[in-house]
Backbone as a chain_set.jsonl record, in Angstrom:
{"seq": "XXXXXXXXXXXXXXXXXXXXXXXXXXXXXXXXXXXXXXXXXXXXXXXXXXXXXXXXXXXXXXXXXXXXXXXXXXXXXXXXXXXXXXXXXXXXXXXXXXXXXXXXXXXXXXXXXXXXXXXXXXXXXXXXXXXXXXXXXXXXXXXXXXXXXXXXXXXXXXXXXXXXXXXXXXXXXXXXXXXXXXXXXXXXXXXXXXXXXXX", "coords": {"N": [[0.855, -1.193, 0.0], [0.83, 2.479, -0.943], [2.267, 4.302, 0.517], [2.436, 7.61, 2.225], [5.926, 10.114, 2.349], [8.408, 11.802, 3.429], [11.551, 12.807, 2.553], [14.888, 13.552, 4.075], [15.359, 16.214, 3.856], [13.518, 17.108, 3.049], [11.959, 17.169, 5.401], [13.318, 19.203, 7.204], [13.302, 21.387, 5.463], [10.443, 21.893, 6.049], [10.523, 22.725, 8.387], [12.056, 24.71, 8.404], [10.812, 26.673, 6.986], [8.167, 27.297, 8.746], [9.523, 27.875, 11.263], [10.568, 30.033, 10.397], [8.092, 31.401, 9.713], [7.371, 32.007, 12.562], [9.478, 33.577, 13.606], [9.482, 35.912, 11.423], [7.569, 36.524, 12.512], [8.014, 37.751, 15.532], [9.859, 38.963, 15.137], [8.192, 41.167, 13.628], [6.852, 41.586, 16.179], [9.026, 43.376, 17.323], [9.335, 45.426, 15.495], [7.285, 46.629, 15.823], [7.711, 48.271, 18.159], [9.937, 49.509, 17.703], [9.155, 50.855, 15.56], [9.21, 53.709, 16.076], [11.691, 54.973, 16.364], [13.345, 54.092, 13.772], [12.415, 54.756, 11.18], [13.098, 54.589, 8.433], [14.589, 52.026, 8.15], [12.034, 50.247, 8.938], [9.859, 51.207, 7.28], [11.352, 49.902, 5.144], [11.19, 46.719, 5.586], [8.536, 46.361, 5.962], [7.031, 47.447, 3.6], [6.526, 46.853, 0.502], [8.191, 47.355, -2.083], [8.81, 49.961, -1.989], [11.322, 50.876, -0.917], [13.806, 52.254, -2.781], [12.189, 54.598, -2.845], [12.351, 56.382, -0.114], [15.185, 56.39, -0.25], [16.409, 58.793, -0.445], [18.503, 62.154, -0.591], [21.548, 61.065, 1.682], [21.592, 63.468, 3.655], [19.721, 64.192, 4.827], [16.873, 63.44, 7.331], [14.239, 61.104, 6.498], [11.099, 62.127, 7.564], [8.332, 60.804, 7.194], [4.582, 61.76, 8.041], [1.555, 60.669, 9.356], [-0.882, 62.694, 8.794], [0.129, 63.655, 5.989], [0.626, 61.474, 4.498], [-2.21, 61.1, 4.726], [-2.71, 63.161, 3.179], [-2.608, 62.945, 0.749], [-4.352, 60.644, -0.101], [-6.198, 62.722, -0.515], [-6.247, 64.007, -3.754], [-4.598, 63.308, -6.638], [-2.689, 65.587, -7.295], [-2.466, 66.157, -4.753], [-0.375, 64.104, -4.358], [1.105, 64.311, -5.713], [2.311, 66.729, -5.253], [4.049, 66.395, -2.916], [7.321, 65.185, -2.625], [7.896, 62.747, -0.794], [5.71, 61.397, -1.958], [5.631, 61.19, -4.659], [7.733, 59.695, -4.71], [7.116, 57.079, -3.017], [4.504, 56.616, -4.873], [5.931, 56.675, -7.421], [7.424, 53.69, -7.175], [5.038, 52.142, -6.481], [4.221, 52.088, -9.057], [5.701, 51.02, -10.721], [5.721, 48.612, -9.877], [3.092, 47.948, -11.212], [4.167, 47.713, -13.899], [4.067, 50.581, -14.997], [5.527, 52.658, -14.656], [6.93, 54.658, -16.623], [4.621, 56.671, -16.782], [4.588, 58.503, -14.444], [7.422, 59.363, -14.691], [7.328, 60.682, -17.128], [5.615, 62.895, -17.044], [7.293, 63.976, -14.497], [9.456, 65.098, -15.931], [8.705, 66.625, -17.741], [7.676, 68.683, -15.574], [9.774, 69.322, -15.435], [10.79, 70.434, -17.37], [9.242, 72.708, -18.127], [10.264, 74.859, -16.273], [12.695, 75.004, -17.318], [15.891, 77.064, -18.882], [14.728, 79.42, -21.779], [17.392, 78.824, -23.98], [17.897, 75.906, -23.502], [15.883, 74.642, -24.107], [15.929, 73.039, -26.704], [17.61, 70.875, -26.459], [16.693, 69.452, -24.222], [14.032, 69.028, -25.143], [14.395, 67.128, -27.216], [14.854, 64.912, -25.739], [13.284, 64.191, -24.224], [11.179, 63.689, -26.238], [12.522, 61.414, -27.77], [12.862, 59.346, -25.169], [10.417, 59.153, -24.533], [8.298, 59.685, -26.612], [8.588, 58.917, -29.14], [7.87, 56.467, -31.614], [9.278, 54.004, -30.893], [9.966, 54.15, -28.969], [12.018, 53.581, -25.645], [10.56, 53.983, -23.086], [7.954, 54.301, -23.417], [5.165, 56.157, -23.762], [1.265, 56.194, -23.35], [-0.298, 57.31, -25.779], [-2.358, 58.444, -28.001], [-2.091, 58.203, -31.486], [-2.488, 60.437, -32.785], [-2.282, 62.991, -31.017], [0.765, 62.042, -30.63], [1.815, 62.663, -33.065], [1.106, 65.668, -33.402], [2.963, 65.861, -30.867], [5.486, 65.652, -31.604], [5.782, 67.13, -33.764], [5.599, 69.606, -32.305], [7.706, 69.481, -30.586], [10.009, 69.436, -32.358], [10.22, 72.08, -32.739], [10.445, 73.773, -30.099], [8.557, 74.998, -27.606], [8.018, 76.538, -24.069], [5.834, 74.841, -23.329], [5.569, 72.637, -25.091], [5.31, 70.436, -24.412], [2.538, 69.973, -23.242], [0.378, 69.363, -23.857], [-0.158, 66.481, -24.18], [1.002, 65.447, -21.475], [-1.07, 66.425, -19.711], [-2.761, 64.188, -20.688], [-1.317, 62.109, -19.719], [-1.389, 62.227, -17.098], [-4.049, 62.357, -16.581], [-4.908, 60.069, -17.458], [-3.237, 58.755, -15.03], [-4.252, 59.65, -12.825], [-7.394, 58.955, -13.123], [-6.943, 55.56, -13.457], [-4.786, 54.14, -12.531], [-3.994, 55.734, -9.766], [-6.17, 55.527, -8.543], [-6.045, 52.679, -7.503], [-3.661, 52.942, -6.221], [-4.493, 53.528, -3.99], [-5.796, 51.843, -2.705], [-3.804, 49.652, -2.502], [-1.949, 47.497, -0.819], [0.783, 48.67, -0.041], [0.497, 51.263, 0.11], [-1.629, 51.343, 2.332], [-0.59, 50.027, 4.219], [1.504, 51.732, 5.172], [0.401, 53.989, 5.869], [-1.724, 52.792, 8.092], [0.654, 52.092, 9.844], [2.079, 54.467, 10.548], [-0.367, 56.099, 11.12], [-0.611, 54.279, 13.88], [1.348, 54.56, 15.387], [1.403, 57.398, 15.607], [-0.599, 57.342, 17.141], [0.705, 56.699, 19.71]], "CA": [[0.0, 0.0, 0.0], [1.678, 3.237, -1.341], [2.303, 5.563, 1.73], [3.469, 9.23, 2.292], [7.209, 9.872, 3.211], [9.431, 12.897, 3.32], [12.981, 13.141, 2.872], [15.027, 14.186, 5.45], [16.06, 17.715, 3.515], [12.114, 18.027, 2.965], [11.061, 17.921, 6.733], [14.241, 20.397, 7.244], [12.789, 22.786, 4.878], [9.392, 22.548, 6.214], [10.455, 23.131, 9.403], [12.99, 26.288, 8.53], [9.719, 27.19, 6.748], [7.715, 27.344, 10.091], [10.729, 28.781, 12.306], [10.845, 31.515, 10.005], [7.303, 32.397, 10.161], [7.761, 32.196, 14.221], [10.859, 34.514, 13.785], [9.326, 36.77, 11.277], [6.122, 37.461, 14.321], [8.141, 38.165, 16.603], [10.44, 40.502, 15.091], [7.562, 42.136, 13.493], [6.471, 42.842, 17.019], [9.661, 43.921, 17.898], [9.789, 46.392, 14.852], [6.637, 47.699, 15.641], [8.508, 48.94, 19.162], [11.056, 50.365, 17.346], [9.04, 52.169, 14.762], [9.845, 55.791, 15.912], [13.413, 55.095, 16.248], [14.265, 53.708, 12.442], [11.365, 54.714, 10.356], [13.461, 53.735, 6.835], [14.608, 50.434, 7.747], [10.652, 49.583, 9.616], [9.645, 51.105, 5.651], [11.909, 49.008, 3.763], [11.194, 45.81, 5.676], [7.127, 46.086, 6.029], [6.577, 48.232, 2.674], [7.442, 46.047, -0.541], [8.829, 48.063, -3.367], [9.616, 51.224, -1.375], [12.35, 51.111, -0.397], [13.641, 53.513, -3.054], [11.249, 55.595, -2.512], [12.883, 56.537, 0.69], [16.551, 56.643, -0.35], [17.045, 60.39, -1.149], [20.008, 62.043, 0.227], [21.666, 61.167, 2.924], [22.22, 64.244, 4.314], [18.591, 64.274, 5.664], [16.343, 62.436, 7.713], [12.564, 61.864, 6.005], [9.862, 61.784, 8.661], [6.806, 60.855, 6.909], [3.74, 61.987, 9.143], [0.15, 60.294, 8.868], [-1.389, 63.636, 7.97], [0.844, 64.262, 4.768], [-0.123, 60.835, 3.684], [-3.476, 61.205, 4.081], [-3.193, 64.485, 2.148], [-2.352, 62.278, -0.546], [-5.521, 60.44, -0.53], [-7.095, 63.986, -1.632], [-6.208, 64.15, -4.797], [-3.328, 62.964, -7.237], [-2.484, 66.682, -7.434], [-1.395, 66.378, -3.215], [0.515, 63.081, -3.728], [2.631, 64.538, -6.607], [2.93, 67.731, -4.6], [4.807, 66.039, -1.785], [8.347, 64.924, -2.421], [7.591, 61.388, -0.578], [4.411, 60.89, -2.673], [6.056, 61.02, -5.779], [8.391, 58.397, -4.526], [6.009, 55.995, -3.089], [3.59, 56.69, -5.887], [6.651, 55.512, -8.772], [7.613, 52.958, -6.577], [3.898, 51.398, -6.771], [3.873, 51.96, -10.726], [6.947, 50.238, -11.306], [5.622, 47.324, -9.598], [2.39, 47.508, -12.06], [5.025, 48.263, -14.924], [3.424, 52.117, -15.777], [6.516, 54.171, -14.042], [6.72, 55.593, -17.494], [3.979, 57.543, -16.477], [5.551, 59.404, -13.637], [8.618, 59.816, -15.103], [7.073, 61.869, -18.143], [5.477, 63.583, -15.737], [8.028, 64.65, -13.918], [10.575, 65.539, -16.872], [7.713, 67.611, -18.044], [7.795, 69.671, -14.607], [11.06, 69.893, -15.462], [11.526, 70.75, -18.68], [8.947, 73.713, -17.977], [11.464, 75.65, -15.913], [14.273, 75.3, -18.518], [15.823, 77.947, -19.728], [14.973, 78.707, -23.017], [18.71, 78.343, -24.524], [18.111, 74.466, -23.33], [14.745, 73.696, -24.408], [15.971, 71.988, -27.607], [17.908, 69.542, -26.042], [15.715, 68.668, -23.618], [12.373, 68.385, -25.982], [14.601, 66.341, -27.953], [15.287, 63.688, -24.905], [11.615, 63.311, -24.242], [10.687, 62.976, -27.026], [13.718, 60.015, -27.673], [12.712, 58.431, -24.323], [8.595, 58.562, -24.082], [6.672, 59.879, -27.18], [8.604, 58.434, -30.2], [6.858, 55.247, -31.79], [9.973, 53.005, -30.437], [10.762, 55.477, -27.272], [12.212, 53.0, -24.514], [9.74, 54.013, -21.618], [6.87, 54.844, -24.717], [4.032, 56.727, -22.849], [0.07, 55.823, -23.753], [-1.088, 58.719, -26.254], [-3.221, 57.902, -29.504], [-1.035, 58.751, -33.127], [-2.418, 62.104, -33.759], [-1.226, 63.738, -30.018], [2.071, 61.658, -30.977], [2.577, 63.403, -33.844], [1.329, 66.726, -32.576], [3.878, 66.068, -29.94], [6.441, 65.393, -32.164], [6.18, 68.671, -34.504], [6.132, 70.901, -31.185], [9.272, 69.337, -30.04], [11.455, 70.295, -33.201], [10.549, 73.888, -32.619], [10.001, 73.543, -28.588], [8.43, 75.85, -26.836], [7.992, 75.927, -22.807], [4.274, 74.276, -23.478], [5.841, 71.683, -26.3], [4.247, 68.582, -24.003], [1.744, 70.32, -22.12], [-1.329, 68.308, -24.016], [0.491, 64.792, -23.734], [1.431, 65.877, -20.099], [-2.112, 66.469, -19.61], [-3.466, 63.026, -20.826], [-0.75, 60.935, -19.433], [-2.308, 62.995, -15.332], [-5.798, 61.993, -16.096], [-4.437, 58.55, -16.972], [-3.097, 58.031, -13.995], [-5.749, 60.014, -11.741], [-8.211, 57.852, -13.685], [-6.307, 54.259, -13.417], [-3.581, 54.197, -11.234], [-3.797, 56.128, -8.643], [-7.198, 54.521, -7.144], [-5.399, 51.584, -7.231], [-2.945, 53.214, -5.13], [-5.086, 54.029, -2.741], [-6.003, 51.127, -2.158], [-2.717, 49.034, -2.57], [-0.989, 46.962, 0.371], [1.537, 49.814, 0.061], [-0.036, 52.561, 0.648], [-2.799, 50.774, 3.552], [0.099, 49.623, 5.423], [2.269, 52.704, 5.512], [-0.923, 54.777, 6.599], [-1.831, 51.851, 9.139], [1.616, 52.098, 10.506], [2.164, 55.934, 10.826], [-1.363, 56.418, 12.562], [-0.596, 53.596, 15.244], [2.661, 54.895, 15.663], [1.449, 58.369, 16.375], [-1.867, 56.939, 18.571], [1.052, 55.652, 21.065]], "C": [[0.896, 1.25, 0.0], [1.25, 4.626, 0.458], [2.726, 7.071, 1.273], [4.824, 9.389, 2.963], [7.646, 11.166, 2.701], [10.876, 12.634, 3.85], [13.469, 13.68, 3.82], [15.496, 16.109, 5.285], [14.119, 18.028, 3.279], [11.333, 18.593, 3.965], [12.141, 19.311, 7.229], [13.582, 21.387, 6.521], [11.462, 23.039, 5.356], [9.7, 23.003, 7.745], [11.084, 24.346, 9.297], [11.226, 27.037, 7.855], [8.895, 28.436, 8.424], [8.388, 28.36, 10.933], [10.651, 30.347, 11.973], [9.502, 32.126, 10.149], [7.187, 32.987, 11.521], [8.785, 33.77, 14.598], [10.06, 35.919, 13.115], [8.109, 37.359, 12.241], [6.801, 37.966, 14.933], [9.388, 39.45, 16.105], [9.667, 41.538, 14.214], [7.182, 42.589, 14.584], [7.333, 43.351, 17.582], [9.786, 45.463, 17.19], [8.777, 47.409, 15.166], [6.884, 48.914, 17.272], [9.293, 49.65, 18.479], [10.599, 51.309, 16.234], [9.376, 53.269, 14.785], [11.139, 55.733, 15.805], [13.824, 55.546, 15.044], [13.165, 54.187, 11.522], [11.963, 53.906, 8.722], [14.003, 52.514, 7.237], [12.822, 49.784, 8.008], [9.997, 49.533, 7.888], [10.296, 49.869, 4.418], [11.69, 47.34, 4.127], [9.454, 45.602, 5.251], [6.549, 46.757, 4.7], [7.007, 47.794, 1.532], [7.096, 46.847, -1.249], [8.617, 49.195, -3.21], [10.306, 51.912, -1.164], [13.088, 52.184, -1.439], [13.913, 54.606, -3.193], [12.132, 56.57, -1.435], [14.721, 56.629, 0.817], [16.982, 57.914, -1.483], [18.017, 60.669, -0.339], [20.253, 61.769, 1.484], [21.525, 61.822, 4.06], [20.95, 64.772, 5.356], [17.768, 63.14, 6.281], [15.279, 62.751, 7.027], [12.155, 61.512, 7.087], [8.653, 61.8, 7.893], [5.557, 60.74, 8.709], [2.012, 61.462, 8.219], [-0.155, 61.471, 8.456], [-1.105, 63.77, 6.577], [0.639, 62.961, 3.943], [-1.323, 59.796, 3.698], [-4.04, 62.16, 3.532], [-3.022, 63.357, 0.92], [-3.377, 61.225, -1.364], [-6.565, 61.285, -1.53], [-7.2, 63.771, -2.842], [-4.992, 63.751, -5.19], [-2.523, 64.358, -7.226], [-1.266, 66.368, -6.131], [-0.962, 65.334, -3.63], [1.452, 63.622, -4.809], [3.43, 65.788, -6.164], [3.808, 67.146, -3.57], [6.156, 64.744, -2.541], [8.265, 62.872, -2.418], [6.689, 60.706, -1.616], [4.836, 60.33, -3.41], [7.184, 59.764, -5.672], [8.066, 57.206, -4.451], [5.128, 55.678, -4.136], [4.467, 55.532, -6.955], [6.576, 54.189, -8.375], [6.038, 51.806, -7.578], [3.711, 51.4, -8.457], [4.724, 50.926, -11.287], [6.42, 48.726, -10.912], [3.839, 46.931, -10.715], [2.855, 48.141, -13.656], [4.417, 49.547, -15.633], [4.421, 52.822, -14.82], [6.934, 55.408, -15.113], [5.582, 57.478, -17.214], [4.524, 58.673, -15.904], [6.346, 60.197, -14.683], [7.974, 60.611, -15.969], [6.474, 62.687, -17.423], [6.022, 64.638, -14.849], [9.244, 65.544, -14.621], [9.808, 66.507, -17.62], [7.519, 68.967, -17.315], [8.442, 70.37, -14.644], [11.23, 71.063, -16.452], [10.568, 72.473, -18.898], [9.428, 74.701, -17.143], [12.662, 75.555, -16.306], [14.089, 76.134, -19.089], [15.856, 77.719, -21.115], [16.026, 78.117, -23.915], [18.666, 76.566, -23.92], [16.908, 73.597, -23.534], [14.801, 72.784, -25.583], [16.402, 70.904, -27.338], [16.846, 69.075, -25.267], [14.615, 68.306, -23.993], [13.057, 66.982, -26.706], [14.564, 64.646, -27.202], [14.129, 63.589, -24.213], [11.083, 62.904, -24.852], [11.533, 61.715, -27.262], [12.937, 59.233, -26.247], [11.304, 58.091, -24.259], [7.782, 59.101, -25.036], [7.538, 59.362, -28.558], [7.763, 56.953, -30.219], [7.896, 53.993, -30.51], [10.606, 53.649, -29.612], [10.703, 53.981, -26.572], [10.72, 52.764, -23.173], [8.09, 55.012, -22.482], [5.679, 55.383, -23.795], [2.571, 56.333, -23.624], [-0.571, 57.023, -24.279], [-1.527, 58.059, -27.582], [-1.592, 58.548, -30.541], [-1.22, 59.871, -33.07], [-1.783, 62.693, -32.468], [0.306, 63.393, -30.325], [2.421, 62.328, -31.803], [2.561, 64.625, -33.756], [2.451, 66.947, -31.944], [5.184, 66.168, -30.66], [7.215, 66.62, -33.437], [6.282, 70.155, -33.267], [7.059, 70.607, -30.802], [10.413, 69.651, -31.017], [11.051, 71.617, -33.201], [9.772, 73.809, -30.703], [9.896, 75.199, -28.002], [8.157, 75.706, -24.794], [6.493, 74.926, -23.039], [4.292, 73.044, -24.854], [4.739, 70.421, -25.373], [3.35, 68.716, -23.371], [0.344, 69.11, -22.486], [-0.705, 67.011, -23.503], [0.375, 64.652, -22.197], [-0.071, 65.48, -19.163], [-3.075, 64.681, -19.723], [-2.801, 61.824, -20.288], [-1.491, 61.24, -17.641], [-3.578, 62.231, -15.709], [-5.559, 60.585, -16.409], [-4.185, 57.521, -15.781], [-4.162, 58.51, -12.317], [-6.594, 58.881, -12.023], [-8.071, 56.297, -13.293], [-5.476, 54.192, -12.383], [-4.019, 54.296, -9.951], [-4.939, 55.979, -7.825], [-6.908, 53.265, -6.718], [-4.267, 51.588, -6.226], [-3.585, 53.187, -4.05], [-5.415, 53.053, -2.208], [-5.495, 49.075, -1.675], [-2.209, 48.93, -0.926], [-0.111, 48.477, 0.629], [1.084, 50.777, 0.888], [-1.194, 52.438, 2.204], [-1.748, 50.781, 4.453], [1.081, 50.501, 6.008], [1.079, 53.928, 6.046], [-1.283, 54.1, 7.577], [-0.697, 52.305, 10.013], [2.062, 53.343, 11.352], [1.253, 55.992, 11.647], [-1.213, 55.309, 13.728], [0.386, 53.942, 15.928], [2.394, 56.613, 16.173], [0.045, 58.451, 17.536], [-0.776, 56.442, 20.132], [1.634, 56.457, 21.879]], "O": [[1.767, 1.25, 0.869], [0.381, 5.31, 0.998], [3.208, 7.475, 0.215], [4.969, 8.873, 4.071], [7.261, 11.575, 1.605], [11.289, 12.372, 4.979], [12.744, 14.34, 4.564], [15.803, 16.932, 6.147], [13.633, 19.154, 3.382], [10.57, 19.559, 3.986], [11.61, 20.361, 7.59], [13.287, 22.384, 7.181], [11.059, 24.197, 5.24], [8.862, 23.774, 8.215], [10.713, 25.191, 10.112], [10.672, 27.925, 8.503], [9.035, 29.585, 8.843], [7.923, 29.457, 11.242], [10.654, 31.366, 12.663], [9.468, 33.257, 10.633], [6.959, 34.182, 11.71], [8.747, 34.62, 15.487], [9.908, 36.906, 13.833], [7.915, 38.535, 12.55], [6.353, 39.087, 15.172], [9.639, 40.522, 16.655], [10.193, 42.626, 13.979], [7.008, 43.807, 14.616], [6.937, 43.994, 18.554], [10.149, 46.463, 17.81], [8.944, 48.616, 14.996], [6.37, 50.024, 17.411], [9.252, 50.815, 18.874], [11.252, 52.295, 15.893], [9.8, 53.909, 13.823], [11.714, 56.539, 15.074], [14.372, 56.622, 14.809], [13.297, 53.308, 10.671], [11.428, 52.988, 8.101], [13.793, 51.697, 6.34], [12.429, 48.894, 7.254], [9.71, 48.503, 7.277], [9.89, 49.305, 3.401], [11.933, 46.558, 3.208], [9.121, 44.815, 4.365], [5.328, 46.601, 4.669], [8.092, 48.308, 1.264], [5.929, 47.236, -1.3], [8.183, 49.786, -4.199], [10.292, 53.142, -1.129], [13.012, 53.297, -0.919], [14.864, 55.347, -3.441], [12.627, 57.572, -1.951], [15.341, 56.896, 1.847], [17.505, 58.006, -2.593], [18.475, 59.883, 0.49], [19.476, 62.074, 2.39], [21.376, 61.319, 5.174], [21.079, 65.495, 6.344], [17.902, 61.994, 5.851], [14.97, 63.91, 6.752], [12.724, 60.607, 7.698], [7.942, 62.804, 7.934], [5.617, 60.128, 9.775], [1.544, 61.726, 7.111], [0.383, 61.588, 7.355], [-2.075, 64.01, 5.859], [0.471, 63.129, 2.735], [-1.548, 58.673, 3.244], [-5.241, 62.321, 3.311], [-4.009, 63.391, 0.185], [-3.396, 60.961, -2.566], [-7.259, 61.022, -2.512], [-8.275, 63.301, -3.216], [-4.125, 63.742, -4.316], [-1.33, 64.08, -7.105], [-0.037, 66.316, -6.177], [-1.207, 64.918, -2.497], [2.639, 63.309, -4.714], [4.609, 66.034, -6.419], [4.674, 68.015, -3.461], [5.83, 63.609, -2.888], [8.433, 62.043, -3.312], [6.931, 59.581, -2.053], [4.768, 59.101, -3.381], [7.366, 58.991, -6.613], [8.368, 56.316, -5.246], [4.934, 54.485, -4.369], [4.192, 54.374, -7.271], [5.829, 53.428, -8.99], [6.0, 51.152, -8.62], [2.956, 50.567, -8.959], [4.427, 50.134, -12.181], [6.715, 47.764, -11.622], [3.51, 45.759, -10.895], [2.141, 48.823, -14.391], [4.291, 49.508, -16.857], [3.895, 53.701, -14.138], [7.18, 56.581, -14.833], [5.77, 58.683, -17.383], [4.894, 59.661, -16.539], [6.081, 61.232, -15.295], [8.013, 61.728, -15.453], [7.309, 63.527, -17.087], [5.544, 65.724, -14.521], [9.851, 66.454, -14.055], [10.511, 67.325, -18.212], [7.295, 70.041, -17.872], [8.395, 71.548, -14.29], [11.66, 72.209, -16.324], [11.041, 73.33, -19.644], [8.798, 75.734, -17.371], [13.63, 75.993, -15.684], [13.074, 76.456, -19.707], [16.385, 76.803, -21.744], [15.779, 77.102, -24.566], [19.774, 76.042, -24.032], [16.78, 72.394, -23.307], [13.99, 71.862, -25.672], [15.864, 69.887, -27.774], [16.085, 68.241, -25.757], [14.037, 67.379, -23.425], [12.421, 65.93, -26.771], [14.353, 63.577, -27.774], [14.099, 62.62, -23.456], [10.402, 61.904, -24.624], [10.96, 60.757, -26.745], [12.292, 58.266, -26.653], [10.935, 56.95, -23.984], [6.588, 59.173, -24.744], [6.683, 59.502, -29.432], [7.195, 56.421, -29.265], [7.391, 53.356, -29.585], [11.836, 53.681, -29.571], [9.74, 53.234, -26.742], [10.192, 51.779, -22.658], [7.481, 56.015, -22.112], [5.395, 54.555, -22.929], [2.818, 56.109, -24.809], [-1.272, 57.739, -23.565], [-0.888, 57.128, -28.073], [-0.526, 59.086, -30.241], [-0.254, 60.608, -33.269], [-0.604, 62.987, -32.663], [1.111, 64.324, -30.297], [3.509, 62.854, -31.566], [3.647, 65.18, -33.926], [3.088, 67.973, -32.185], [6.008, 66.913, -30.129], [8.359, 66.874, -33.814], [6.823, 71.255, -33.376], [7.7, 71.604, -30.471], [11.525, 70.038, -30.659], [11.795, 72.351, -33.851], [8.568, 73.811, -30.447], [10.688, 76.141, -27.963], [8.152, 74.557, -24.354], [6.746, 73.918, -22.38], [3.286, 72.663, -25.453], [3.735, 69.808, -25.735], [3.006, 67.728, -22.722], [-0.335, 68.378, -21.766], [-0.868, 66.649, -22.338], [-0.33, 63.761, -21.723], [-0.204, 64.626, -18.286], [-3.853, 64.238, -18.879], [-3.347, 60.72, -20.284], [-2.087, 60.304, -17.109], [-4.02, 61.431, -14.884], [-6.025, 59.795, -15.587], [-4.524, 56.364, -15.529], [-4.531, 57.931, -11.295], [-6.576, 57.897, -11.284], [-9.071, 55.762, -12.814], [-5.911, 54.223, -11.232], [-4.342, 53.397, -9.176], [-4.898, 56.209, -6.617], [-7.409, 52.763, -5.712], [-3.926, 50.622, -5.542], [-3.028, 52.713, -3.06], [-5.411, 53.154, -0.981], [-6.008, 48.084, -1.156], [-2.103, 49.829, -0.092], [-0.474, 49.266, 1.502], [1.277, 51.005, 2.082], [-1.429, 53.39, 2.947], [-1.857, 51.469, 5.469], [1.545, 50.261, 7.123], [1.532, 54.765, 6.828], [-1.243, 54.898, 8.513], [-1.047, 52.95, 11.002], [2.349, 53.3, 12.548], [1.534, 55.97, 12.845], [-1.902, 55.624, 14.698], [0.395, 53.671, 17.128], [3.128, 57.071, 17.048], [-0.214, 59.28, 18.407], [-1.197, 56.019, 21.209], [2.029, 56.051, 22.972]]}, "num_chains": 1, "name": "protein.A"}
């Protein structure tokens, strides 16, 4: 009569299995003691694909505060206004492969406080990275804005990507960013912050 048997490297693994969930409990409740201390390691262990997010310069500490992201609930407007947002926000795109988004986005912000003596190069390297047909990090715009986009960038003015700019925002207002809202990510770093300042 055919039985069940496990190797002796299979009960070993189910048991490191086990151990480790044991281990990871208990130093989650150790981390959640130490939350105020470390905030970016507590982020980079309990916050998958964050981490990041959270590695701007050294030379400062971030303190994210529950309030600032639950301004970010408001509107896509407050999470791209805040520094962190825009971090966490890519972060979460990259993991549903649309960081393109952002990024044009943000090179757009840019490229509207360039002086003019540098707006040709720089129309030229948006367009090359996110609105040609075979752009790398290709952004989601129909043909005719594409080619629109593509005759305002050889004579660039500050407002060369403003429409594109425009439709890639309500893209991600639209799609995305309710999905943020209601992403592991973003629940558990709002969870964490308000228990952490209830204590």
């Amino acid at each position: 009569m055919p039985g069940f048997f496990f190797s002796h490297n299979n009960m070993t693994e189910l048991n490191g299995k086990e151990d480790c969930k044991l281990a990871e409990g208990k130093v989650h409740k150790k981390k959640q003691k130490a939350f105020g201390a470390d905030l970016k390691s507590y982020l980079k262990c309990m916050v998958p694909h964050i981490e990041s997010a959270i590695k701007t310069s050294n030379s400062r500490n971030i303190m994210l505060s529950s309030e600032e992201v639950i301004q970010w609930s408001q509107s896509l407007e407050k999470l791209l206004a805040s520094q962190n947002g825009q971090g966490v926000f890519r972060e979460f795109l990259k993991s549903e492969f649309s960081e393109e988004n952002i990024e044009f986005w943000l090179a757009c912000e840019d490229y509207k406080k360039t002086k003019s003596d540098h707006l040709h190069g720089k129309a030229e390297r948006i367009y090359e990275e996110f609105v040609q047909t075979d752009a790398i990090k290709q952004i989601n715009i129909d043909y005719q804005m594409r080619e629109e986009t593509a005759k305002k960038a050889q004579d660039p003015t500050h407002t060369s990507f403003d429409e594109a700019q425009k439709t890639v925002y309500i893209l991600m207002e639209r799609d995305s960013y309710p999905r943020f809202l209601k992403s592991k990510s973003y629940l558990n770093l709002l969870n964490q912050l308000q228990t952490n300042t209830s204590k």
